[in-house]
N, C-alpha and C positions, 0 to 999 in steps of 0.2 A: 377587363372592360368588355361591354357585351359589343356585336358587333351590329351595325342598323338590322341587318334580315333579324338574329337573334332576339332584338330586342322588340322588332313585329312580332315574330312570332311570339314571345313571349305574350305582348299584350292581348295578342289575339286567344292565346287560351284563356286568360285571367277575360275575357267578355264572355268567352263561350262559358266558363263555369260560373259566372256571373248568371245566361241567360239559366242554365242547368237549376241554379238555386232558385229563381223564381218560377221556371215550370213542376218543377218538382216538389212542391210545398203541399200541395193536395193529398200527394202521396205519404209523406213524412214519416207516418207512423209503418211502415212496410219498410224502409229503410235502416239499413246498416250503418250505424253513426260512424262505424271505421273507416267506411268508403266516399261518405259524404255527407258535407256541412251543408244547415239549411238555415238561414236567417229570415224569420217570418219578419212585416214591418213591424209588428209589436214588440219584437225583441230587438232590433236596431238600436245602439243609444247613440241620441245625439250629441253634441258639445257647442253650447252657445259660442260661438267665433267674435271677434271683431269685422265692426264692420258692415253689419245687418245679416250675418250667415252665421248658419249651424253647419256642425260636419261630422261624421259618420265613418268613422273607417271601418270597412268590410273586409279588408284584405290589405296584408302587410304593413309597415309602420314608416310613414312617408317621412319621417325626418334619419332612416336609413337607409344604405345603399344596394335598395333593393324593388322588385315589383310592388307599386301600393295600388288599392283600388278604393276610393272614397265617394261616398254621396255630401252634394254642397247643397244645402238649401237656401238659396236667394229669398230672404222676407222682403216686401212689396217696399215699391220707392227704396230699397238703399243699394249702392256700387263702394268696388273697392277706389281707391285710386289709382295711378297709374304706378304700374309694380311690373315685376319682373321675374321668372323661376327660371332655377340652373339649367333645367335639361325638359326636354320636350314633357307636356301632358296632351294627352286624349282625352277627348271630353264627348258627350252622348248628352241630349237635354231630353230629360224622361220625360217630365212634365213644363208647361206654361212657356210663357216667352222670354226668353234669353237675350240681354243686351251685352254687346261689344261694342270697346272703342281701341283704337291703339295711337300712339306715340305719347307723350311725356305732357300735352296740354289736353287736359284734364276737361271734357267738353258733354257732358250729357246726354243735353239739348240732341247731340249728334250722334248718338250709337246706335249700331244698326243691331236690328232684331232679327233673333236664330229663332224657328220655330221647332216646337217640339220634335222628336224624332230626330233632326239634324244633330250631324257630325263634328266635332270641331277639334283642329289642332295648335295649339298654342307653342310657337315653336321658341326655345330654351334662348334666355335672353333678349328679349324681345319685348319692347316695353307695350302693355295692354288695360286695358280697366273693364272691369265688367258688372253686372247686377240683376235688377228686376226695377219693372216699372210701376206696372198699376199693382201685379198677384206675381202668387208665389210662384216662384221657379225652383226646380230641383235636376241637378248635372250628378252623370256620372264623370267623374274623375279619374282616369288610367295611366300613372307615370314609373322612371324609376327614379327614387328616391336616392340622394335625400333634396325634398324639397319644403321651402321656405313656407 
């Protein structure tokens, strides 16, 4: 088991080659497929989810016990209900505004808005619900797996 420093660090490379893949997209054709993966949006596939969300895995397979890195996309008006994941996720909101609620009563009305650019940590066992309100929202996802 990794220890907390390791498993910053860890997430912290898995962002930096996150930012790497989308600066580096321009160049594409000048690159060495050996040394580095580049995922344009056109080639991303999504996966319709439950729940009003699609998901994208860019990196590793989050139902193993391992780094994963996922894009969620929040379609308008829909939230999950209030749930729970084993072990911490990092979360980034690329685009639009991001709603949080946490404990176990299930409240809407009352979720507060992450705006783009902000940081979020969902810490493992921790009951939360989340979504999108009027537009779409889209989170980067940073955990280790395996998560539900």
């Amino acid at each position: 088991m990794l220890s907390f420093l390791a498993k910053r660090r860890t997430i912290r490379l898995a962002l930096v080659a996150s930012l790497f893949m989308c600066l580096g997209a321009a160049k594409a054709a000048e690159l060495d497929p050996k040394a580095i993966a580049i995922q344009l949006p056109k080639d991303i596939k999504w996966v319709t989810g439950a729940g009003g969300s699609d998901q994208a895995v860019l990196v590793g397979d989050p139902s193993k016990p391992a780094l994963y890195v996922v894009l969620t996309r929040w379609n308008p008006n829909r939230n999950s209900r209030p749930h729970s994941h084993p072990n911490d996720r990092f979360i980034t909101v690329l685009s639009g505004t991001w709603y949080v609620g946490t404990g176990s009563n299930y409240d809407p009305d009352h979720m507060t808005p992450i705006p783009t650019g902000s940081f979020v940590t969902h810490f493992g066992k921790q009951i939360h619900y989340d979504g999108a309100k009027d537009a779409e929202v889209i989170l980067q996802i940073v955990g280790m797996g395996p998560a539900q």
